[in-house]
N, CA, C and O atoms as a Maestro MAE file, in Angstrom:
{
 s_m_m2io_version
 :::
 2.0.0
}

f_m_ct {
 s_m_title
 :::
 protein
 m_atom[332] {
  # First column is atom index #
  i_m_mmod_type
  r_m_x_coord
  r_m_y_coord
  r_m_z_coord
  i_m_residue_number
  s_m_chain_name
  s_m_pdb_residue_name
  s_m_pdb_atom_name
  i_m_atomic_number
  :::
  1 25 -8.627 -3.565 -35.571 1 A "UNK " " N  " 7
  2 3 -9.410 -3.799 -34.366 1 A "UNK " " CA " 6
  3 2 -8.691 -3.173 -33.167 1 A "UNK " " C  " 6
  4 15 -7.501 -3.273 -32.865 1 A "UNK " " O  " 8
  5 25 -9.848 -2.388 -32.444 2 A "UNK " " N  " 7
  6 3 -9.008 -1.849 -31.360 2 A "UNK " " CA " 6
  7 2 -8.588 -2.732 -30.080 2 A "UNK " " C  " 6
  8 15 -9.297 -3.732 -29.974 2 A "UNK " " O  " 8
  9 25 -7.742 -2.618 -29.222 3 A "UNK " " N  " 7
  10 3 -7.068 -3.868 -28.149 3 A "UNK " " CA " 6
  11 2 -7.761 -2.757 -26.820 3 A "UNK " " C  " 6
  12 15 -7.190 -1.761 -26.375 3 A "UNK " " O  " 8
  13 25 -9.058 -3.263 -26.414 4 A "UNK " " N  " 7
  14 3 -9.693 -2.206 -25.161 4 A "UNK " " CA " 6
  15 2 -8.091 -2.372 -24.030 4 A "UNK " " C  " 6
  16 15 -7.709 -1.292 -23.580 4 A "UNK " " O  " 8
  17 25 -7.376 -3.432 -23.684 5 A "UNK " " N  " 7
  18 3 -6.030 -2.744 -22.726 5 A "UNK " " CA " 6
  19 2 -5.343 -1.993 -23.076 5 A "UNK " " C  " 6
  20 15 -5.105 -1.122 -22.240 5 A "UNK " " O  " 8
  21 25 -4.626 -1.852 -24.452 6 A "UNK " " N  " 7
  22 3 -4.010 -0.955 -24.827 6 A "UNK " " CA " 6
  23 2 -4.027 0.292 -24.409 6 A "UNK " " C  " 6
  24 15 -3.163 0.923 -23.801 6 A "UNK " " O  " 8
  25 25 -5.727 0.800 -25.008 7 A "UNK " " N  " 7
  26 3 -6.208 2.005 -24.965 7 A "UNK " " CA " 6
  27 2 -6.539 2.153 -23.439 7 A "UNK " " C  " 6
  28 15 -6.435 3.325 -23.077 7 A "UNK " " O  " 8
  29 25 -6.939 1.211 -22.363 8 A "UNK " " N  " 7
  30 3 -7.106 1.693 -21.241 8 A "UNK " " CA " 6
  31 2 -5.961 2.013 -20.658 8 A "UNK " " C  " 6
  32 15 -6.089 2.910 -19.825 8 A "UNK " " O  " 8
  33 25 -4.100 1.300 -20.896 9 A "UNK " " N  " 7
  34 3 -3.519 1.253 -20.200 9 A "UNK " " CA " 6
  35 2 -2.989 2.821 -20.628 9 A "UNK " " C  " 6
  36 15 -2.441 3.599 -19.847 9 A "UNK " " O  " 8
  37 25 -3.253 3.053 -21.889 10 A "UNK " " N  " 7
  38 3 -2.157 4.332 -22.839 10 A "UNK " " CA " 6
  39 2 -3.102 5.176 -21.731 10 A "UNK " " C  " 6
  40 15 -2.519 5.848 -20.880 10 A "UNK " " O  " 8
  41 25 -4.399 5.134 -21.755 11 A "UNK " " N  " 7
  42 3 -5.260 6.269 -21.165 11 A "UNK " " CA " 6
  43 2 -4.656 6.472 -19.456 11 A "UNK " " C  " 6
  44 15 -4.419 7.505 -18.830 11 A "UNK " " O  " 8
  45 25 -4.568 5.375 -19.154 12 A "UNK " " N  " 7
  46 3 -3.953 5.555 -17.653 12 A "UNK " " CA " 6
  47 2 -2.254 5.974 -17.056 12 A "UNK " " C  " 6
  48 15 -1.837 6.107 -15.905 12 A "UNK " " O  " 8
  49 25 -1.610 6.091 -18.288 13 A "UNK " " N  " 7
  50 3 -0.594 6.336 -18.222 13 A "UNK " " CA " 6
  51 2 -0.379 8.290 -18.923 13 A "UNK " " C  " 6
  52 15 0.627 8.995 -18.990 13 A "UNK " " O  " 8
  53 25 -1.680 8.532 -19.276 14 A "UNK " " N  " 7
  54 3 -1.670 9.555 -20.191 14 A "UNK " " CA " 6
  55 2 -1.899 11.019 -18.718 14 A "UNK " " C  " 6
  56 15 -2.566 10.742 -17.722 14 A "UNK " " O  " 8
  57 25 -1.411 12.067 -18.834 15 A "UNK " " N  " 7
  58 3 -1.526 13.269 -17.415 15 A "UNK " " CA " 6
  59 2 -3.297 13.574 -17.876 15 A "UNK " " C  " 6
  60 15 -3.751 13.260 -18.977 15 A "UNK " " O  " 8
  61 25 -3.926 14.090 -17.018 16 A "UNK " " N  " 7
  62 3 -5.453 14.582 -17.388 16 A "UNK " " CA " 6
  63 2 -5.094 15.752 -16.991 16 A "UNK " " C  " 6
  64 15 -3.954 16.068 -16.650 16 A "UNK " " O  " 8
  65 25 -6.099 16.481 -17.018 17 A "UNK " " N  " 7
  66 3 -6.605 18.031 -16.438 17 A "UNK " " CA " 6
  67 2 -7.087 18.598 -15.226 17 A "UNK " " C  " 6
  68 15 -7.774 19.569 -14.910 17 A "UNK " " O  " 8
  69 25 -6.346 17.429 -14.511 18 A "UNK " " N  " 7
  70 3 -6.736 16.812 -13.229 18 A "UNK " " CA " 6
  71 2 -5.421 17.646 -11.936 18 A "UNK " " C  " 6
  72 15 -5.461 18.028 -10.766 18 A "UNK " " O  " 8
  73 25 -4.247 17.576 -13.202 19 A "UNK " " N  " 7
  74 3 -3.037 17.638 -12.590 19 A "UNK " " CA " 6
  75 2 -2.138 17.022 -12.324 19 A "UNK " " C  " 6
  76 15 -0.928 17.229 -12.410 19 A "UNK " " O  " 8
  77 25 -3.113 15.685 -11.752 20 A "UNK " " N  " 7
  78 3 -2.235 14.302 -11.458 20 A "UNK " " CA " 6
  79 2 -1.504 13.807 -12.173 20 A "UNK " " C  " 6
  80 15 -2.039 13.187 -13.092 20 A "UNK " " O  " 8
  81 25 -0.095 13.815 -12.136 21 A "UNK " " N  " 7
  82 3 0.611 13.207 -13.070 21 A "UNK " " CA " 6
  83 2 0.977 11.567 -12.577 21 A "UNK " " C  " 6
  84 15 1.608 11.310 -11.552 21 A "UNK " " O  " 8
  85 25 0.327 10.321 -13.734 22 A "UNK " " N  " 7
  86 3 0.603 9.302 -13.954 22 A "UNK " " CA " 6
  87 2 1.865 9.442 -13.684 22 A "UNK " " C  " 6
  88 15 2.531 10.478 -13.691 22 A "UNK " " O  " 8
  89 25 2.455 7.451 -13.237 23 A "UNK " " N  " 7
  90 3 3.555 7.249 -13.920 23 A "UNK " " CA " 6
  91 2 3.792 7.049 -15.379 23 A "UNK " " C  " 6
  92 15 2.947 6.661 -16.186 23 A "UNK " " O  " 8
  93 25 5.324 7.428 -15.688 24 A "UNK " " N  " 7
  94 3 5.785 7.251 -16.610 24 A "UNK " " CA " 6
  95 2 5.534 5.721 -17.456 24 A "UNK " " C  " 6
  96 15 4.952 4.731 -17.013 24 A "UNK " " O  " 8
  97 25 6.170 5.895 -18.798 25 A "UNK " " N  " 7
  98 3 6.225 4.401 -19.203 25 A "UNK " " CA " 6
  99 2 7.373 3.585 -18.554 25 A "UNK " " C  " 6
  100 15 7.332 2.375 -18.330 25 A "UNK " " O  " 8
  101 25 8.565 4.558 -18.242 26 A "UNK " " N  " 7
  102 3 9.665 4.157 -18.035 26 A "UNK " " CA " 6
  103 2 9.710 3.825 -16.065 26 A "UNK " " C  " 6
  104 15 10.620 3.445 -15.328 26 A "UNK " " O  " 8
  105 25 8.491 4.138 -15.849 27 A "UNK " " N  " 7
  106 3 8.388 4.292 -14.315 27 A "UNK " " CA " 6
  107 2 7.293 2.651 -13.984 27 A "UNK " " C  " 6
  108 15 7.297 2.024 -12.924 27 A "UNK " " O  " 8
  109 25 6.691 2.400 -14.894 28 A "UNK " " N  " 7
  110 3 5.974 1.540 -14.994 28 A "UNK " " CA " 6
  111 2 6.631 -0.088 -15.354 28 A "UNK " " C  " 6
  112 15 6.296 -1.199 -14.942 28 A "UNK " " O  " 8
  113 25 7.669 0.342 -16.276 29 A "UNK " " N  " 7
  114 3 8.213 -0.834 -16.426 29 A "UNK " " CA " 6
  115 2 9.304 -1.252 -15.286 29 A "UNK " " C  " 6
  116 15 9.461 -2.398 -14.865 29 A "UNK " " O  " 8
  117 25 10.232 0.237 -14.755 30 A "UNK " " N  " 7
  118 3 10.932 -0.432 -13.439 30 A "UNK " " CA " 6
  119 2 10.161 -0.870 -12.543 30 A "UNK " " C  " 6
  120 15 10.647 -1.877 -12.029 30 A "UNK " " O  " 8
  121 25 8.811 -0.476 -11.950 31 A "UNK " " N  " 7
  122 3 7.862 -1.287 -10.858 31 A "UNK " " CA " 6
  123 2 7.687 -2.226 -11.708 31 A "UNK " " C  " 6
  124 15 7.185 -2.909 -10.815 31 A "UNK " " O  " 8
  125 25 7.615 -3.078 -12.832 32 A "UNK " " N  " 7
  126 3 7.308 -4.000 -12.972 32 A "UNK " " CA " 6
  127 2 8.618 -5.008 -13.042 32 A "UNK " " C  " 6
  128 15 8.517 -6.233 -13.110 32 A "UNK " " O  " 8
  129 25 9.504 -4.488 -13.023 33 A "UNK " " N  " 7
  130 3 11.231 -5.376 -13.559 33 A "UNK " " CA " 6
  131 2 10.513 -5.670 -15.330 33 A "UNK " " C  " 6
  132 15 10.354 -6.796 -15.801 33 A "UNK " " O  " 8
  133 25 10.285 -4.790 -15.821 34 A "UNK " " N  " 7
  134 3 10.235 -5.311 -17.813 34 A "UNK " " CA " 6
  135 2 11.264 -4.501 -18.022 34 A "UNK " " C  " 6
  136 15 11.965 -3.873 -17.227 34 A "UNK " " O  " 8
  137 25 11.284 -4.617 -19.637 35 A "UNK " " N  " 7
  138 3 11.925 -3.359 -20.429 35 A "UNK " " CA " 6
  139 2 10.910 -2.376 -20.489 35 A "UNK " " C  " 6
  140 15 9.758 -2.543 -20.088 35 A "UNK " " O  " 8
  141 25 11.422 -1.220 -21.062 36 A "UNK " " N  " 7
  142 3 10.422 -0.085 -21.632 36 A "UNK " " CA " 6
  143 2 10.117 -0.277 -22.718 36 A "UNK " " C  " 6
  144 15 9.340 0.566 -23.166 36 A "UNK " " O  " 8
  145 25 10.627 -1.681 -23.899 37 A "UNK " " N  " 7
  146 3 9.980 -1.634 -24.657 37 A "UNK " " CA " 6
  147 2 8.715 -2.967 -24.911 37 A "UNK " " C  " 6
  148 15 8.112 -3.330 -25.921 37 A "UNK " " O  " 8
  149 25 8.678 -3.571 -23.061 38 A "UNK " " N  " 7
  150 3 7.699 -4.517 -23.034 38 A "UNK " " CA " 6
  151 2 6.342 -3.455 -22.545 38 A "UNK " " C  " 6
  152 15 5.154 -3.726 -22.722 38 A "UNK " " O  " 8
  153 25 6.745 -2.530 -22.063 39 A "UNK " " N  " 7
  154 3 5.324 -1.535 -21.316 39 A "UNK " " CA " 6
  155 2 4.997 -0.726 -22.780 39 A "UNK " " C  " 6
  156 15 3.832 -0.344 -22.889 39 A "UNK " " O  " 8
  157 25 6.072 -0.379 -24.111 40 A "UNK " " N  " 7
  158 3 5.548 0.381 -25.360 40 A "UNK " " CA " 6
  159 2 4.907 -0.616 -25.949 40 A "UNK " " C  " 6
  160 15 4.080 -0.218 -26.769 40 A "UNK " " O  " 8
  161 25 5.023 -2.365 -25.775 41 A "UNK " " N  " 7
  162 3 3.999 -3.131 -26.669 41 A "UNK " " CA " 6
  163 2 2.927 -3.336 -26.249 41 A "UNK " " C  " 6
  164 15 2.065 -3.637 -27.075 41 A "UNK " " O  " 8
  165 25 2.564 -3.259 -24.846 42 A "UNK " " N  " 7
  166 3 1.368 -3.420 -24.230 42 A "UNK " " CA " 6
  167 2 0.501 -2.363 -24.221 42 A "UNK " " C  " 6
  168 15 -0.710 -2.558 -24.113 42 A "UNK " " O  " 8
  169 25 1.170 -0.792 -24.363 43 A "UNK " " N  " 7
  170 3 0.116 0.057 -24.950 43 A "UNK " " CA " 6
  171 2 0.129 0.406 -26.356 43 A "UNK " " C  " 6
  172 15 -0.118 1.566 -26.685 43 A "UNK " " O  " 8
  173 25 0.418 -0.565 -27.298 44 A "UNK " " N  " 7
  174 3 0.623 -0.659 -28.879 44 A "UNK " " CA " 6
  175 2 -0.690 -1.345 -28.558 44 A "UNK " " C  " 6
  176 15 -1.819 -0.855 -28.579 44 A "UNK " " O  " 8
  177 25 -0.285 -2.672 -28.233 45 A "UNK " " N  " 7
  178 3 -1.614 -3.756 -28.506 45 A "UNK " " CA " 6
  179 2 -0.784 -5.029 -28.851 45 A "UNK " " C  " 6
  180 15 -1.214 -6.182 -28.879 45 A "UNK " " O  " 8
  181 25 0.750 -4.520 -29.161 46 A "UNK " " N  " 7
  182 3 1.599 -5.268 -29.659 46 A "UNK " " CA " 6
  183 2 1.980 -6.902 -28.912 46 A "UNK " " C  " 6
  184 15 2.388 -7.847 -29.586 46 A "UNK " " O  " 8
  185 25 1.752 -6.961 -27.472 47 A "UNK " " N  " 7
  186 3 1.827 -7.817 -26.921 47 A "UNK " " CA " 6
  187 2 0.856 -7.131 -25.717 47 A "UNK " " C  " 6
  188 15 0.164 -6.116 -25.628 47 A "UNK " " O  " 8
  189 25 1.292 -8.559 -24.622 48 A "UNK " " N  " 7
  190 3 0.488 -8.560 -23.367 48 A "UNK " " CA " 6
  191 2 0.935 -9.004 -21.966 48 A "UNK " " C  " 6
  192 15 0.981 -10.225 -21.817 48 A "UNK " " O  " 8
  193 25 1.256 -8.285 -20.966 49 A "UNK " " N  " 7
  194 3 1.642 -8.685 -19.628 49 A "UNK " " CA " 6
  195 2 1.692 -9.792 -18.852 49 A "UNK " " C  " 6
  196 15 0.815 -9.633 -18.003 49 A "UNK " " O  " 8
  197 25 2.196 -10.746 -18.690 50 A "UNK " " N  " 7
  198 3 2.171 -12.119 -18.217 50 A "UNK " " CA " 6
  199 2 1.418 -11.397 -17.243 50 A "UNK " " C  " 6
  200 15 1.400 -10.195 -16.977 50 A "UNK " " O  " 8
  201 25 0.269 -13.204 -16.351 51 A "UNK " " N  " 7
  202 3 -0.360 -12.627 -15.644 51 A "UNK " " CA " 6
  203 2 0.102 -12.366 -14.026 51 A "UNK " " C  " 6
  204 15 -0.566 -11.898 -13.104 51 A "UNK " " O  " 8
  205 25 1.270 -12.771 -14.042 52 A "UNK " " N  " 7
  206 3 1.964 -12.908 -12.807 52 A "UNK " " CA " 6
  207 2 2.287 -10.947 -12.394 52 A "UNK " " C  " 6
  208 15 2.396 -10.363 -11.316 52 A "UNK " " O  " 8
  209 25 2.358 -10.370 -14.092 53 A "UNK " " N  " 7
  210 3 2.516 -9.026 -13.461 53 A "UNK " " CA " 6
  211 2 1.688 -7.614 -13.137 53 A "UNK " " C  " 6
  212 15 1.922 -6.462 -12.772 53 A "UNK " " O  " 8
  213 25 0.490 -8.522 -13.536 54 A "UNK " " N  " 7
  214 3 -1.342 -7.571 -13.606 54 A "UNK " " CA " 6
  215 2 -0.984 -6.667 -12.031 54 A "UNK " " C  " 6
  216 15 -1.057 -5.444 -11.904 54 A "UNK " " O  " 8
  217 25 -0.580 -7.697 -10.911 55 A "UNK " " N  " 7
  218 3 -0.541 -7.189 -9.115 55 A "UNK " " CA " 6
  219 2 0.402 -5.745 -9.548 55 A "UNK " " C  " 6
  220 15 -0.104 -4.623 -9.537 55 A "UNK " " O  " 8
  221 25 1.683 -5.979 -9.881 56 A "UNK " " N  " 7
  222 3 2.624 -5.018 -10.305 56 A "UNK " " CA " 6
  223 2 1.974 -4.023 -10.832 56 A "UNK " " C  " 6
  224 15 2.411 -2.893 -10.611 56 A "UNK " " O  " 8
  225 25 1.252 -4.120 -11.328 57 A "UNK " " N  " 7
  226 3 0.657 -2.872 -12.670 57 A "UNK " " CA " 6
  227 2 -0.225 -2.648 -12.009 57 A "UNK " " C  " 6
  228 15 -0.429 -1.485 -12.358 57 A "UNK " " O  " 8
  229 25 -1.029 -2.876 -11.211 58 A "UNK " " N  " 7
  230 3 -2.444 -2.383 -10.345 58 A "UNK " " CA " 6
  231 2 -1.794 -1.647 -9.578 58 A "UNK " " C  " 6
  232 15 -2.214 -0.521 -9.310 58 A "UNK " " O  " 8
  233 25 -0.472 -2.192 -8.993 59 A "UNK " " N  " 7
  234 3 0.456 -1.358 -7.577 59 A "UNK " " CA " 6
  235 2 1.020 -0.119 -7.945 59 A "UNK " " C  " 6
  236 15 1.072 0.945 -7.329 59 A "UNK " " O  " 8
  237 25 1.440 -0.453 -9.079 60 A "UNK " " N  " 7
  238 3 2.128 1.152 -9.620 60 A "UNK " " CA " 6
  239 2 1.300 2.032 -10.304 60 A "UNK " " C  " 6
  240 15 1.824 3.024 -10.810 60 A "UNK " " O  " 8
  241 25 0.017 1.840 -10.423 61 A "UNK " " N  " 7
  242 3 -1.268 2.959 -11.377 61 A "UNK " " CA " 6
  243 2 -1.996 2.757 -9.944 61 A "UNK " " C  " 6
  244 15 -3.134 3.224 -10.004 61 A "UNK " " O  " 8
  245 25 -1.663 2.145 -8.530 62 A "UNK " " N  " 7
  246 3 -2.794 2.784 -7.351 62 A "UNK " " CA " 6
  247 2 -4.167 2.774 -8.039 62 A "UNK " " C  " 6
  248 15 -5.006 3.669 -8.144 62 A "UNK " " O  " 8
  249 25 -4.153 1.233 -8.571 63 A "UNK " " N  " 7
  250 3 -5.762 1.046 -8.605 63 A "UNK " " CA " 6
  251 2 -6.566 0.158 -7.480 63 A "UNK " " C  " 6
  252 15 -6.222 -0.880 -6.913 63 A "UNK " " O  " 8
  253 25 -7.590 0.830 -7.381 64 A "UNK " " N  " 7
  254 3 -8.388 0.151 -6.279 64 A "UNK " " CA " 6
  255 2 -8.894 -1.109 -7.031 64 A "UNK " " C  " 6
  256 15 -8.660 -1.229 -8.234 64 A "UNK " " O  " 8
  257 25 -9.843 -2.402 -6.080 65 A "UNK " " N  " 7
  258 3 -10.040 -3.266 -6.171 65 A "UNK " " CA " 6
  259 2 -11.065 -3.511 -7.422 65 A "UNK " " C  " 6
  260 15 -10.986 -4.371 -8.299 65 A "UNK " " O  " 8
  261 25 -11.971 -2.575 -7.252 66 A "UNK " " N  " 7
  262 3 -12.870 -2.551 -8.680 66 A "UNK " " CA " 6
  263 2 -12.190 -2.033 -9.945 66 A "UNK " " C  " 6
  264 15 -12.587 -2.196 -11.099 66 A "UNK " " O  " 8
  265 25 -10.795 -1.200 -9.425 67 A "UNK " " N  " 7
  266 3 -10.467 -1.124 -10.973 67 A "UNK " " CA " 6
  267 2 -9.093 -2.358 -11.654 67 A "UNK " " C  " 6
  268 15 -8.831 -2.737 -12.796 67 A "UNK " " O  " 8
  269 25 -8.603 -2.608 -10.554 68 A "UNK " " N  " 7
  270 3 -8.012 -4.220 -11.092 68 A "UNK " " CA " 6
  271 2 -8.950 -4.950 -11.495 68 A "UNK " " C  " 6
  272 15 -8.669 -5.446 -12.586 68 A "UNK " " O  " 8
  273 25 -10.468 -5.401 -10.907 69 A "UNK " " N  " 7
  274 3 -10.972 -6.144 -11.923 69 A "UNK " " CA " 6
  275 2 -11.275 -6.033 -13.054 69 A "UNK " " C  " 6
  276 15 -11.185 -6.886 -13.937 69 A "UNK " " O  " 8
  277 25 -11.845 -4.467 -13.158 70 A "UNK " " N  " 7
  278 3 -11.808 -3.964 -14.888 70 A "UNK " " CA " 6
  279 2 -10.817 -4.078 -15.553 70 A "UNK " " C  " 6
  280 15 -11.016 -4.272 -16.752 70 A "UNK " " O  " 8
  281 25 -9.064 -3.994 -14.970 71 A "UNK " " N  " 7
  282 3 -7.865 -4.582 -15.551 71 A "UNK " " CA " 6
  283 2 -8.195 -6.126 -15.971 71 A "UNK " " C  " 6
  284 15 -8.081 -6.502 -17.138 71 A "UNK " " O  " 8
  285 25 -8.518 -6.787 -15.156 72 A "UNK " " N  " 7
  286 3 -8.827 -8.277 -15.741 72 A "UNK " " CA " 6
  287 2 -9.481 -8.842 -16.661 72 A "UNK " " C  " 6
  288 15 -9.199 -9.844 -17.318 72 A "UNK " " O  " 8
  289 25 -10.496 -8.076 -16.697 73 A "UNK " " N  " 7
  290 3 -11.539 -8.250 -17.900 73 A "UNK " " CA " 6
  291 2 -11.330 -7.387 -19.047 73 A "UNK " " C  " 6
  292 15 -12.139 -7.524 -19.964 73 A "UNK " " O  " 8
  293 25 -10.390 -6.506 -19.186 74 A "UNK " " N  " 7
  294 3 -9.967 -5.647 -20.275 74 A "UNK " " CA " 6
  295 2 -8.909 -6.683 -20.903 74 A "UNK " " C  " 6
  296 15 -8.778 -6.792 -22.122 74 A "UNK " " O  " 8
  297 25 -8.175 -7.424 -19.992 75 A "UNK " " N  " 7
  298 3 -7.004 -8.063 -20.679 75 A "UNK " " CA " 6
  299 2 -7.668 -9.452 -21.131 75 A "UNK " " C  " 6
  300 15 -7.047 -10.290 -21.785 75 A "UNK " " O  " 8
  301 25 -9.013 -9.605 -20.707 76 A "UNK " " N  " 7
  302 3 -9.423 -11.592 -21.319 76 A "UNK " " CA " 6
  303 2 -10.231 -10.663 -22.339 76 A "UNK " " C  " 6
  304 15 -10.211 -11.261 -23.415 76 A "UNK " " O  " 8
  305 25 -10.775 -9.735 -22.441 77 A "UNK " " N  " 7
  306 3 -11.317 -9.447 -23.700 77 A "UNK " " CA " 6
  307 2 -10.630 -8.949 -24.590 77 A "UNK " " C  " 6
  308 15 -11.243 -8.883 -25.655 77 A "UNK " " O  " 8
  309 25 -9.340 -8.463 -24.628 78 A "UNK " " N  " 7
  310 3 -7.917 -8.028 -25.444 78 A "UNK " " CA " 6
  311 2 -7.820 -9.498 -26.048 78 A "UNK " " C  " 6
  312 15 -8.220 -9.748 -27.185 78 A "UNK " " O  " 8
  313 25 -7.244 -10.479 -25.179 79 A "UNK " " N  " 7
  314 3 -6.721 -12.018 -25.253 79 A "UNK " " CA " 6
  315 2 -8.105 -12.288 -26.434 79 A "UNK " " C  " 6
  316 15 -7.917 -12.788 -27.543 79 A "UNK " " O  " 8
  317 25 -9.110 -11.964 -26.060 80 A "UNK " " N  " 7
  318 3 -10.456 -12.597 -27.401 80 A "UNK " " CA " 6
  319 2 -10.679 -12.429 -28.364 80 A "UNK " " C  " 6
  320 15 -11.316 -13.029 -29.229 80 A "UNK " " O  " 8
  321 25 -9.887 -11.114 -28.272 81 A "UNK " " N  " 7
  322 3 -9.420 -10.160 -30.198 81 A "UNK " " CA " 6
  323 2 -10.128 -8.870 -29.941 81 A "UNK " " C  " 6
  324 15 -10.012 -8.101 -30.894 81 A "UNK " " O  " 8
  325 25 -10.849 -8.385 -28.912 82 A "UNK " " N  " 7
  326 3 -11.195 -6.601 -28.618 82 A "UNK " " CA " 6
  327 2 -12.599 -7.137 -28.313 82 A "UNK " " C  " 6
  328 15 -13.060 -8.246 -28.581 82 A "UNK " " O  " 8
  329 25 -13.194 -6.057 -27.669 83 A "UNK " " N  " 7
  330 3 -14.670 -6.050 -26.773 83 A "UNK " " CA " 6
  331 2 -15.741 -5.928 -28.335 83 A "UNK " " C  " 6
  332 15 -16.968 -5.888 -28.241 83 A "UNK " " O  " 8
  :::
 }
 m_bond[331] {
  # First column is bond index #
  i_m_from
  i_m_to
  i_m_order
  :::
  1 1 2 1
  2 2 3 1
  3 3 4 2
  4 3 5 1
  5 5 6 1
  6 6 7 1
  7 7 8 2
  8 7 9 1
  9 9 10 1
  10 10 11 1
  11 11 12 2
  12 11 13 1
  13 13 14 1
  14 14 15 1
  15 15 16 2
  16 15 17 1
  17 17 18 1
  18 18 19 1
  19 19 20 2
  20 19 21 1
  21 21 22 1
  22 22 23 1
  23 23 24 2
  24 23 25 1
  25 25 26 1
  26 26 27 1
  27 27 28 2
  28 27 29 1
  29 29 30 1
  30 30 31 1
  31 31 32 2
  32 31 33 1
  33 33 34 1
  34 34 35 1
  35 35 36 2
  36 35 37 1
  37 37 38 1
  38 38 39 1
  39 39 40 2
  40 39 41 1
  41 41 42 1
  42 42 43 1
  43 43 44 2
  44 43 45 1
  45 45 46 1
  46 46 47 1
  47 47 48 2
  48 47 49 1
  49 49 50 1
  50 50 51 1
  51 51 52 2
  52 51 53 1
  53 53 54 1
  54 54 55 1
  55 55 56 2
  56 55 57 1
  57 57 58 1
  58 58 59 1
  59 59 60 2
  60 59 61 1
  61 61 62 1
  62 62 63 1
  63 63 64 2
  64 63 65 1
  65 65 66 1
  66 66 67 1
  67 67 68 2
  68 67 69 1
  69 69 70 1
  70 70 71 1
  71 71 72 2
  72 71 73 1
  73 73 74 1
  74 74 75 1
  75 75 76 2
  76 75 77 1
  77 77 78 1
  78 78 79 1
  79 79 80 2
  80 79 81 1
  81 81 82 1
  82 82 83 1
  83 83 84 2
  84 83 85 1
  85 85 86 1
  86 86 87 1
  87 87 88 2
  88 87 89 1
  89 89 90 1
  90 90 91 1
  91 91 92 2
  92 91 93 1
  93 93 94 1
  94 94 95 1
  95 95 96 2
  96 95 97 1
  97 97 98 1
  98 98 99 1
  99 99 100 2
  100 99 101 1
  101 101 102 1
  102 102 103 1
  103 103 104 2
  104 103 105 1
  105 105 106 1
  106 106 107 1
  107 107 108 2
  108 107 109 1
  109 109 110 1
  110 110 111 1
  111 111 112 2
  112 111 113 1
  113 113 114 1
  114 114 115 1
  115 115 116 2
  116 115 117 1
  117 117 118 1
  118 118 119 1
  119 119 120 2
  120 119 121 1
  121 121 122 1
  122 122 123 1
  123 123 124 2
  124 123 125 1
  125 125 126 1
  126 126 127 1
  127 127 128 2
  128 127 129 1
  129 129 130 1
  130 130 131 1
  131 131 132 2
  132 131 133 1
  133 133 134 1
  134 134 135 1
  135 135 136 2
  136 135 137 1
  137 137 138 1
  138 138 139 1
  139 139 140 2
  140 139 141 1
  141 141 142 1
  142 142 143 1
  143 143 144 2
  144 143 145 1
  145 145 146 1
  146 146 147 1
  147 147 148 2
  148 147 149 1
  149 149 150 1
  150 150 151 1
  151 151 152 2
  152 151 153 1
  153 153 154 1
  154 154 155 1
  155 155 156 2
  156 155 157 1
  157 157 158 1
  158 158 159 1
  159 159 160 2
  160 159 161 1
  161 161 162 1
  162 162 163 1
  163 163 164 2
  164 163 165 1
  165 165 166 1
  166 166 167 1
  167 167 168 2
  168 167 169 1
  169 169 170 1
  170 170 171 1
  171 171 172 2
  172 171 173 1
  173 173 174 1
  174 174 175 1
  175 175 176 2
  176 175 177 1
  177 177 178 1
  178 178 179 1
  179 179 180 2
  180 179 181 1
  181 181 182 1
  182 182 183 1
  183 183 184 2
  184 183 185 1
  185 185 186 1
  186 186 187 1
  187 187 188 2
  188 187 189 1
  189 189 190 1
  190 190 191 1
  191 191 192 2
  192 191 193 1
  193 193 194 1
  194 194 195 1
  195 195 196 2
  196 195 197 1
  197 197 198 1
  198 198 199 1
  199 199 200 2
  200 199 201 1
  201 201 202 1
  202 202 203 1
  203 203 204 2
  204 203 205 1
  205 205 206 1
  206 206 207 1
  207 207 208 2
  208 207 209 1
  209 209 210 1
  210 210 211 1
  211 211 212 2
  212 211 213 1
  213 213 214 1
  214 214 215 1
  215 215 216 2
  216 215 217 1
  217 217 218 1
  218 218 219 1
  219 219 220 2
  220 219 221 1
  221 221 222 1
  222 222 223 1
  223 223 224 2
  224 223 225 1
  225 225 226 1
  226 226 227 1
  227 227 228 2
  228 227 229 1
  229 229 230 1
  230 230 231 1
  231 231 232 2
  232 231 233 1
  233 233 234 1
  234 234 235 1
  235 235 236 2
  236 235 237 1
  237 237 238 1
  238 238 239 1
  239 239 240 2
  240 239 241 1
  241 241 242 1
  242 242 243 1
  243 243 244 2
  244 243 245 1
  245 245 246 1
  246 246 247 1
  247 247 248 2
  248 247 249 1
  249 249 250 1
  250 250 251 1
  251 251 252 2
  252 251 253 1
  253 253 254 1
  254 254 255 1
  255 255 256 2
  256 255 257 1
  257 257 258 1
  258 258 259 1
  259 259 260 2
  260 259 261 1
  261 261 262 1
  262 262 263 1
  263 263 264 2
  264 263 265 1
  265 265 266 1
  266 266 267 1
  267 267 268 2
  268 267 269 1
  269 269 270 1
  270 270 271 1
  271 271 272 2
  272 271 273 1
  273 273 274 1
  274 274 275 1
  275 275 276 2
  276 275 277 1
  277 277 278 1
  278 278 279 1
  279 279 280 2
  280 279 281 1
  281 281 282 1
  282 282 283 1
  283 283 284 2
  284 283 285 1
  285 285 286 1
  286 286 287 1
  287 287 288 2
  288 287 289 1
  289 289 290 1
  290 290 291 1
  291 291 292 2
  292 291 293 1
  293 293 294 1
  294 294 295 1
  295 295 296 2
  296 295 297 1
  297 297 298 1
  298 298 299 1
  299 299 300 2
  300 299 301 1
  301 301 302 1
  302 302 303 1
  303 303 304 2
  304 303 305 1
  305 305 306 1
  306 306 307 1
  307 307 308 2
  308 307 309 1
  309 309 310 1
  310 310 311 1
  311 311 312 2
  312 311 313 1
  313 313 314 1
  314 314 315 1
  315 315 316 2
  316 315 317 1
  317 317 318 1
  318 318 319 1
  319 319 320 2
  320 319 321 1
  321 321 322 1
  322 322 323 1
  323 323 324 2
  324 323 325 1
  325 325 326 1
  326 326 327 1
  327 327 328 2
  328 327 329 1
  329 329 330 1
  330 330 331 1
  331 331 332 2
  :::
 }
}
């Protein structure tokens, strides 16, 4: 079963054709104070971000307000077993 955060977070961390280069994994976990291998389980599927650090992770991927809520509802439908 696929984990829809996983794949949104791997996708948001992934460069496009855009130019824009994302942060890193390793750039993601120092804005958050984790390890790098708590930001490699969260785009495994392997685990999941306490919710105290969703603000952190919206701050360092510069998501606007509609796309933190799609963060929110990607992670209670992850938490439900996948969309």
């Amino acid at each position: 079963m696929t984990n829809p955060f996983a794949t949104w977070l791997t996708a948001k961390l992934t460069p496009t054709s855009s130019g824009r280069l994302p942060p890193t994994r390793a750039d993601l976990a120092r804005r958050c104070g984790v390890s790098l291998g708590a930001v490699s389980g969260w785009c495994s599927g392997r685990s999941y971000p306490r919710p105290q650090l969703l603000s952190a992770i919206a701050e360092a991927l510069g998501l606007d307000e509609a796309e933190r809520c799609a963060m929110i509802e990607l992670m209670a439908a992850s938490a439900e077993g996948g969309a």
